[in-house]
One Martini backbone bead per residue (centre of mass of N, CA, C, O) as a GRO file, in nm:
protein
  304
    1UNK     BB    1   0.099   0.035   0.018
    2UNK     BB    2   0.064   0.386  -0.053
    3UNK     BB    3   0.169   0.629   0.118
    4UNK     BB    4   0.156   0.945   0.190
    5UNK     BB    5   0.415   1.045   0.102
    6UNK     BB    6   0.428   0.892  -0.174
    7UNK     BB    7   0.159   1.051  -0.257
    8UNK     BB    8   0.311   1.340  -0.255
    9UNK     BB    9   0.558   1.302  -0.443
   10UNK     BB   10   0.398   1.203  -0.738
   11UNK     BB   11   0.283   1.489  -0.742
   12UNK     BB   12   0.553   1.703  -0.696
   13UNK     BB   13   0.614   1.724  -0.403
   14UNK     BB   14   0.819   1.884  -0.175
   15UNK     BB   15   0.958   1.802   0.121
   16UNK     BB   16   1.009   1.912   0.358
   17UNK     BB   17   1.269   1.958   0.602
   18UNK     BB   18   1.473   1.896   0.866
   19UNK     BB   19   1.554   2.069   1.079
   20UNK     BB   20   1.822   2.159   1.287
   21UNK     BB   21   1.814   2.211   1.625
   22UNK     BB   22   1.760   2.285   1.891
   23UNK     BB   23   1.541   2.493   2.121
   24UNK     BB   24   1.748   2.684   2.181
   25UNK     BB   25   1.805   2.764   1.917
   26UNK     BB   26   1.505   2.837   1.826
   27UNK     BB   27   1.524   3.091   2.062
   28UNK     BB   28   1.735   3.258   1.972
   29UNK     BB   29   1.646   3.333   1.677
   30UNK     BB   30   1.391   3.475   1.799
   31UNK     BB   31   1.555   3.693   1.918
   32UNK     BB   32   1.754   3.772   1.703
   33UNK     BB   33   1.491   3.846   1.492
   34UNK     BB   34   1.247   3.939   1.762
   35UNK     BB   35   1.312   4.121   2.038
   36UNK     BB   36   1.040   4.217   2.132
   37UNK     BB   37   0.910   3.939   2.159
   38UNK     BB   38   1.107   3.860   2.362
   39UNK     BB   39   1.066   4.053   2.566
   40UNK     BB   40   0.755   3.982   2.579
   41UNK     BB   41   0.786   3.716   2.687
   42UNK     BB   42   0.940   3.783   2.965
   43UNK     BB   43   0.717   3.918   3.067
   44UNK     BB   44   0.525   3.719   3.070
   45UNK     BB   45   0.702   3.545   3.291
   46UNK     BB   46   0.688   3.691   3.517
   47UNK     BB   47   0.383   3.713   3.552
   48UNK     BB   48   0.297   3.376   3.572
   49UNK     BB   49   0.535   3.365   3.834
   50UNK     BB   50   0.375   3.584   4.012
   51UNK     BB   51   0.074   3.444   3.995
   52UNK     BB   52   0.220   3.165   4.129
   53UNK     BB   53   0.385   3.322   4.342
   54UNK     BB   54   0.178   3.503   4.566
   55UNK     BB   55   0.233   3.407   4.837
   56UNK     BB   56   0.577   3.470   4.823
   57UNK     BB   57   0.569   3.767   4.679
   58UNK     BB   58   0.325   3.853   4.872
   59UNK     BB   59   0.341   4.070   5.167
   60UNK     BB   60   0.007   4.091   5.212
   61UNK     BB   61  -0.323   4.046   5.301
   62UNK     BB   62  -0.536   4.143   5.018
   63UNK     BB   63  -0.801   4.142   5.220
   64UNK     BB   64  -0.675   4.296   5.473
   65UNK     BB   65  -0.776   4.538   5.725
   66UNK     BB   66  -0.636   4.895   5.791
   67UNK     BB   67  -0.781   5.173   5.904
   68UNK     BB   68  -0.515   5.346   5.958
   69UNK     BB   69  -0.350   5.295   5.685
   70UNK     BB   70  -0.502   5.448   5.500
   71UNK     BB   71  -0.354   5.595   5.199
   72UNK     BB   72  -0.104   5.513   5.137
   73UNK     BB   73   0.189   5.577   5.022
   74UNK     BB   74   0.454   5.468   4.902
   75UNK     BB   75   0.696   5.252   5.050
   76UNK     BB   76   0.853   5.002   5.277
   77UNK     BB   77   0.572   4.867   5.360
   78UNK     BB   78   0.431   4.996   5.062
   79UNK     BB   79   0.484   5.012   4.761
   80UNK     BB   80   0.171   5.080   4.634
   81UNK     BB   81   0.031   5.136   4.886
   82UNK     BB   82  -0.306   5.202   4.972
   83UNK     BB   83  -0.624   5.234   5.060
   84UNK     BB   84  -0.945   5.268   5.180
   85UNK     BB   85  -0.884   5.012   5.378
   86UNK     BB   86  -0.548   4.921   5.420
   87UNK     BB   87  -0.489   4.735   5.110
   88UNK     BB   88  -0.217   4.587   4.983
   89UNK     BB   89  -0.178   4.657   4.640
   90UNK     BB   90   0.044   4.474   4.540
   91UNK     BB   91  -0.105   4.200   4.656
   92UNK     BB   92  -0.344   4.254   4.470
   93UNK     BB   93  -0.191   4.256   4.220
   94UNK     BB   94  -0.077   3.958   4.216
   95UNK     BB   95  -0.345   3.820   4.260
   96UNK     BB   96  -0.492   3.973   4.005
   97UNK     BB   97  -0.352   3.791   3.801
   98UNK     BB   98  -0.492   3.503   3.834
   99UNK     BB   99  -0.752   3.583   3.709
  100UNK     BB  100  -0.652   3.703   3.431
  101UNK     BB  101  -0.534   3.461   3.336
  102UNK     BB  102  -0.654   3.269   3.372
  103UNK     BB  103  -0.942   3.404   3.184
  104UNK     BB  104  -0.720   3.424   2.933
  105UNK     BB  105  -0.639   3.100   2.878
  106UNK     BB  106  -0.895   2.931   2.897
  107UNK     BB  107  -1.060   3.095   2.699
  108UNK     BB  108  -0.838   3.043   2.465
  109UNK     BB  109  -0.908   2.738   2.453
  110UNK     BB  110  -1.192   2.769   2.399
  111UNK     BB  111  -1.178   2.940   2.146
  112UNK     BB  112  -1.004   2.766   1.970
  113UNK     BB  113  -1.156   2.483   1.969
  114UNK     BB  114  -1.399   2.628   1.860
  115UNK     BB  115  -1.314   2.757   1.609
  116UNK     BB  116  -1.207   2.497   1.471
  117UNK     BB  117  -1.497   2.362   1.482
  118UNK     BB  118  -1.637   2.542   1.246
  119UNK     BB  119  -1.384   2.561   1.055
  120UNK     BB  120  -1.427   2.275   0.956
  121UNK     BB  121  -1.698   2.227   0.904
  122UNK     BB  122  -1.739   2.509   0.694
  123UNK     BB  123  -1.504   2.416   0.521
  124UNK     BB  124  -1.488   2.105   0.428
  125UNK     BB  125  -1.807   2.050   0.372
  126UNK     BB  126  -1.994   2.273   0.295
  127UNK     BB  127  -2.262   2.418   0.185
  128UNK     BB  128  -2.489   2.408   0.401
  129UNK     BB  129  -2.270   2.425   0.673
  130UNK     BB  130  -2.166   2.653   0.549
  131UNK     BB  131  -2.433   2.830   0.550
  132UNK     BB  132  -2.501   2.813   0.844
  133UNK     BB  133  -2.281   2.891   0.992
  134UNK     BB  134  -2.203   3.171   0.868
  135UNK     BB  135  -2.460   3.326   0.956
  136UNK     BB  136  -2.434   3.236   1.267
  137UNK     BB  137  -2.201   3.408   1.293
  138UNK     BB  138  -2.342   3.678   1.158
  139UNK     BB  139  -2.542   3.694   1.391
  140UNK     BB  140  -2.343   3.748   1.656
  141UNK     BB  141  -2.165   3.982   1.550
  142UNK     BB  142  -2.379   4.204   1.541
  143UNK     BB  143  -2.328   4.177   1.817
  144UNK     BB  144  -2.221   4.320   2.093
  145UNK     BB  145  -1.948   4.175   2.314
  146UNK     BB  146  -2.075   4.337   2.612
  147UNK     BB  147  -2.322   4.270   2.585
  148UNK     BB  148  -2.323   3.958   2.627
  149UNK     BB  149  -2.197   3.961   2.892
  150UNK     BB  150  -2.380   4.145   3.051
  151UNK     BB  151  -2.649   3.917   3.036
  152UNK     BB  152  -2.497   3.649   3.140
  153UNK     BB  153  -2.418   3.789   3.401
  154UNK     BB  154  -2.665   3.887   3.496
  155UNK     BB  155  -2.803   3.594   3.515
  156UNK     BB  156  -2.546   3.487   3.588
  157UNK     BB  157  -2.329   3.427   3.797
  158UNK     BB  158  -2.009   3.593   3.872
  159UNK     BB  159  -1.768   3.403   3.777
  160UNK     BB  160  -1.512   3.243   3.629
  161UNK     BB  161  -1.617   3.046   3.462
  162UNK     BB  162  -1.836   3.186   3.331
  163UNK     BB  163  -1.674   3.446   3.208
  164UNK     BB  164  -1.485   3.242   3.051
  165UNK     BB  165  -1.669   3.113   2.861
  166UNK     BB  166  -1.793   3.372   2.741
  167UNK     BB  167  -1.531   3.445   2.602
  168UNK     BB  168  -1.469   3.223   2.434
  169UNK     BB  169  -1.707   3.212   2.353
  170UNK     BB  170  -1.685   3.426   2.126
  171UNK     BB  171  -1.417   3.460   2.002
  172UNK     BB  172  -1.454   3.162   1.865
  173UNK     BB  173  -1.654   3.297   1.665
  174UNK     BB  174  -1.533   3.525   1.544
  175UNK     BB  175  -1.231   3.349   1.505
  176UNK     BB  176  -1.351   3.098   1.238
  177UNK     BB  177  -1.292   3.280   0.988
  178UNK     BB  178  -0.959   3.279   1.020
  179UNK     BB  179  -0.970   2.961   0.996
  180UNK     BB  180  -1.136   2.895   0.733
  181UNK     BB  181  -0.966   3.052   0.536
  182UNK     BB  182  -0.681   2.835   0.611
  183UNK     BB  183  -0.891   2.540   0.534
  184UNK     BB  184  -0.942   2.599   0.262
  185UNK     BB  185  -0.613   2.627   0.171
  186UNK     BB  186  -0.579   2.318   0.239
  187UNK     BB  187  -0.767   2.175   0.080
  188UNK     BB  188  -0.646   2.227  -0.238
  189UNK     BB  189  -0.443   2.092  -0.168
  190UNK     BB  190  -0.285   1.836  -0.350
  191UNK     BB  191  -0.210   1.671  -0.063
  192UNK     BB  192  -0.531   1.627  -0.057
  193UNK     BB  193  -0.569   1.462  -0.307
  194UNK     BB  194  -0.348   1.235  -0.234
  195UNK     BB  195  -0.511   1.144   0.047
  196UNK     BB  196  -0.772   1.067  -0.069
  197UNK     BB  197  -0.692   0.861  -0.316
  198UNK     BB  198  -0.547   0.648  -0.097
  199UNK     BB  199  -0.784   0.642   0.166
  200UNK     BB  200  -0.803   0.903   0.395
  201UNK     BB  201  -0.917   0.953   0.648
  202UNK     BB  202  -1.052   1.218   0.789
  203UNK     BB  203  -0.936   1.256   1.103
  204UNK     BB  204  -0.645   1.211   0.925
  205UNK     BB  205  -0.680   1.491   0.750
  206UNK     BB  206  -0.717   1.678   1.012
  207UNK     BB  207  -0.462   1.545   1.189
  208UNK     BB  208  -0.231   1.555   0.969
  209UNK     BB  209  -0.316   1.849   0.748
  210UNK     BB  210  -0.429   2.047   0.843
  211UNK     BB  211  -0.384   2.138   1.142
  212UNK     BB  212  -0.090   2.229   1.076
  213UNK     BB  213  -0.156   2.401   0.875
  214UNK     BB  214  -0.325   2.608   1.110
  215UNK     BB  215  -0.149   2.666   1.364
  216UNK     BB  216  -0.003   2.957   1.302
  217UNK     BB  217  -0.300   3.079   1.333
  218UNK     BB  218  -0.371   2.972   1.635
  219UNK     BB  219  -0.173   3.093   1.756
  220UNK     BB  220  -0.176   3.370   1.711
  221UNK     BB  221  -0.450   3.443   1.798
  222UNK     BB  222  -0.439   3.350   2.079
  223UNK     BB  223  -0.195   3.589   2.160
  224UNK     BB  224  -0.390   3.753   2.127
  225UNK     BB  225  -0.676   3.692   2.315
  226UNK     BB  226  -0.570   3.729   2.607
  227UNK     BB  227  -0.560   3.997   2.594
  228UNK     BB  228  -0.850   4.073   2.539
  229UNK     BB  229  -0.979   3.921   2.752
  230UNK     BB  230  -0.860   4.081   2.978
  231UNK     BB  231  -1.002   4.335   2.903
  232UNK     BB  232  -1.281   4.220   2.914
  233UNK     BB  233  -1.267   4.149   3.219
  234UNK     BB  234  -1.203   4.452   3.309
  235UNK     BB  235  -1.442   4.570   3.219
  236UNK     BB  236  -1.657   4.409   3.411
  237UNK     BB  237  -1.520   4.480   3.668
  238UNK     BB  238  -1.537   4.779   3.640
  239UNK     BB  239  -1.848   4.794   3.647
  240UNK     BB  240  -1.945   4.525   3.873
  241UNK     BB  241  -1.967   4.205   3.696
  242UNK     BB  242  -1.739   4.066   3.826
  243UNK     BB  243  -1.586   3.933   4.014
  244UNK     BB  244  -1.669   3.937   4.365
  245UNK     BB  245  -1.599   4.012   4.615
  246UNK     BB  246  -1.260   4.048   4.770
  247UNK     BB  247  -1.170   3.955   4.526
  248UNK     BB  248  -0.923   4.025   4.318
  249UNK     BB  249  -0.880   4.250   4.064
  250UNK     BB  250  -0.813   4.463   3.800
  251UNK     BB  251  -1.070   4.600   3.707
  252UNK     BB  252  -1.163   4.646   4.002
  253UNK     BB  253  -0.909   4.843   4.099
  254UNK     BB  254  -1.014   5.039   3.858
  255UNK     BB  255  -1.241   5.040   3.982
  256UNK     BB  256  -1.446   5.224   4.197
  257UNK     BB  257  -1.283   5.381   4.443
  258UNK     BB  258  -1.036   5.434   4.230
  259UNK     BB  259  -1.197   5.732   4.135
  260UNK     BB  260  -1.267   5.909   4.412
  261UNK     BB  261  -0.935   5.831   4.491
  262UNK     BB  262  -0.733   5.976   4.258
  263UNK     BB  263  -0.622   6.238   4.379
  264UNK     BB  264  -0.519   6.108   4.668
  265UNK     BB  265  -0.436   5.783   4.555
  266UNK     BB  266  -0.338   5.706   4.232
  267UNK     BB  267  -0.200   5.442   4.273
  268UNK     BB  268  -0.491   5.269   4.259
  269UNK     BB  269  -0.481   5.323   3.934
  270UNK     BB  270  -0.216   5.292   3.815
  271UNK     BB  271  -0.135   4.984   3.875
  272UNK     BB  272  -0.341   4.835   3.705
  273UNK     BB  273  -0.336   4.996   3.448
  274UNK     BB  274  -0.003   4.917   3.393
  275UNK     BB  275  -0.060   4.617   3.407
  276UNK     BB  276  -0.255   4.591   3.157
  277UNK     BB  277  -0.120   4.735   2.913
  278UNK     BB  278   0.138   4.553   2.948
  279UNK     BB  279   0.022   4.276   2.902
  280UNK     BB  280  -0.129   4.355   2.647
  281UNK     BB  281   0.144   4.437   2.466
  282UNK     BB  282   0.289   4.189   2.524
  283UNK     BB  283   0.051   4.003   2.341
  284UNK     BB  284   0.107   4.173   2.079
  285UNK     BB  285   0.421   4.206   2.054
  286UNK     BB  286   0.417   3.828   2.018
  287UNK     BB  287   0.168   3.805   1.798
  288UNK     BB  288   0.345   3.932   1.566
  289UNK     BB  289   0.621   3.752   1.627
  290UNK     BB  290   0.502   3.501   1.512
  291UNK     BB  291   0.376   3.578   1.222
  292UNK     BB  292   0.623   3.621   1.100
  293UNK     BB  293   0.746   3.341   1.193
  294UNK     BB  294   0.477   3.124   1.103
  295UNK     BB  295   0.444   3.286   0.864
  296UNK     BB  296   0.495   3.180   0.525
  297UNK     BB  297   0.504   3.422   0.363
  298UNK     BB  298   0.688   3.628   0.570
  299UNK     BB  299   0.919   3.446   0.571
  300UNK     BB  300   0.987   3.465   0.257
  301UNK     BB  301   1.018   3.757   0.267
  302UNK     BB  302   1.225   3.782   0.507
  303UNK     BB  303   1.446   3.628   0.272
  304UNK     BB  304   1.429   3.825   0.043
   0.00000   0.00000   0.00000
């Protein structure tokens, strides 16, 4: 029996070469070809690895009231000062990252899952499945999405789960159109119509070629999603929609009492504001640099 090489072969296509050079190497690589992104590479491990170790990061407990402290000031003993009710800041901000990453990587995984699944379905099958899911797709879009987000937290309790699913399916939905693009151009490629010749199972037409040719689609959009999801749940909690408290979140940290005593305190709202930008840039110019690196159109644009 004639292998999936061998009849990809036949067609005249050549099989790309497996490159030399372990991982280091290749981090090394995209550090050098892409500094900005290795910077906020190491800026994103450095979050992740303050919200996994807020007990031990974190100096005084982020829900603790002492209102004799209350509105201090930077000091030796408070980095980032107190609020208004005397619970210290960066303790809130370090507690308050693992709120916002959990909700940013579960989303960004749900949201991929998603998007994934109904472009294999309707780039794939094409036809009335290809019309019906497009559709459906087009009158979701239509709805704006923090509108989506409050109707579902008002109805449902305002929970890490509820608030990250529904994240999740937002993205998930906007998000299969530019996975649907890229599972299009690899149904027509050569090598889709000699395994499918060779009479190779769909299951292994998905995992074998379609899935390998857009994960680089795939990483892109997720490492742009982290950020989005982080913007929309800070928004939902600056509202005062998202986790209740006294859970810390940057969100929450940055609206309710932070806008009050903004002129008296402003560290109450520096602090998170520049979390949040800090964090939403660095997953930005994260995914431009990874785009540029895994995408093959640009990445032969820039070697030519």
């Amino acid at each position: 029996m004639v292998s999936g090489n061998q009849a990809i072969q036949a067609e005249g296509i050549a099989l790309p070469e497996k490159k030399s050079g372990g991982l280091w190497q290749g981090l090394w690589t995209f550090a050098r070809r892409k500094p900005i992104g290795a910077i906020s590479a190491v800026f994103l491990i450095l979050i992740i690895v303050m919200a996994v170790g807020a007990p031990v990061i974190a100096t005084h407990d982020p829900v603790a009231t002492a209102t004799k402290e209350k509105l201090q000031a930077p000091s030796s003993a408070h980095v980032l000062g107190t609020d208004e009710l005397g619970r210290d800041v960066w303790s809130r901000l370090v507690y308050g990252a693992r709120i916002s990453l959990v909700v940013g990587y579960v989303g960004t995984l749900v949201a991929t899952l998603l998007s994934t699944g109904i472009a294999v379905l309707s780039a794939y099958f094409g036809q009335k499945s290809d019309l019906v899911l497009q559709r459906f797709v087009d009158a979701f879009q239509s709805i704006p999405g923090l509108l989506v987000i409050l109707s579902v937290v008002t109805i449902l309790e305002p929970t890490v789960i509820n608030l990250t699913i529904v994240l999740g399916v937002l993205y998930g939905i906007n998000n299969s159109r530019v996975v649907r693009s890229g599972v299009l151009s690899v149904k027509v490629m050569p090598y889709m119509e000699a395994a499918r010749a060779i009479g190779v199972g769909l299951p292994r037409l998905i995992a074998r070629y379609i899935l390998p040719n857009v994960f680089y689609i795939l990483i892109v959009i997720a490492s742009l999603n982290v950020g989005r999801i982080i913007i929309l749940e800070a928004s939902v909690s600056f509202l005062g929609l998202g986790v209740p408290p006294p859970t810390p979140t940057w969100g929450q940290m940055l609206g309710g009492t932070a806008r009050t005593f903004m002129t008296q305190a402003p560290w109450m709202g520096i602090a998170p504001g520049l979390a949040i930008s800090l964090t939403v840039l660095g997953y930005n110019m994260l995914g431009d640099a990874l785009r540029d690196v895994l995408d093959p159109r640009l990445r032969g644009s820039e070697q030519r």
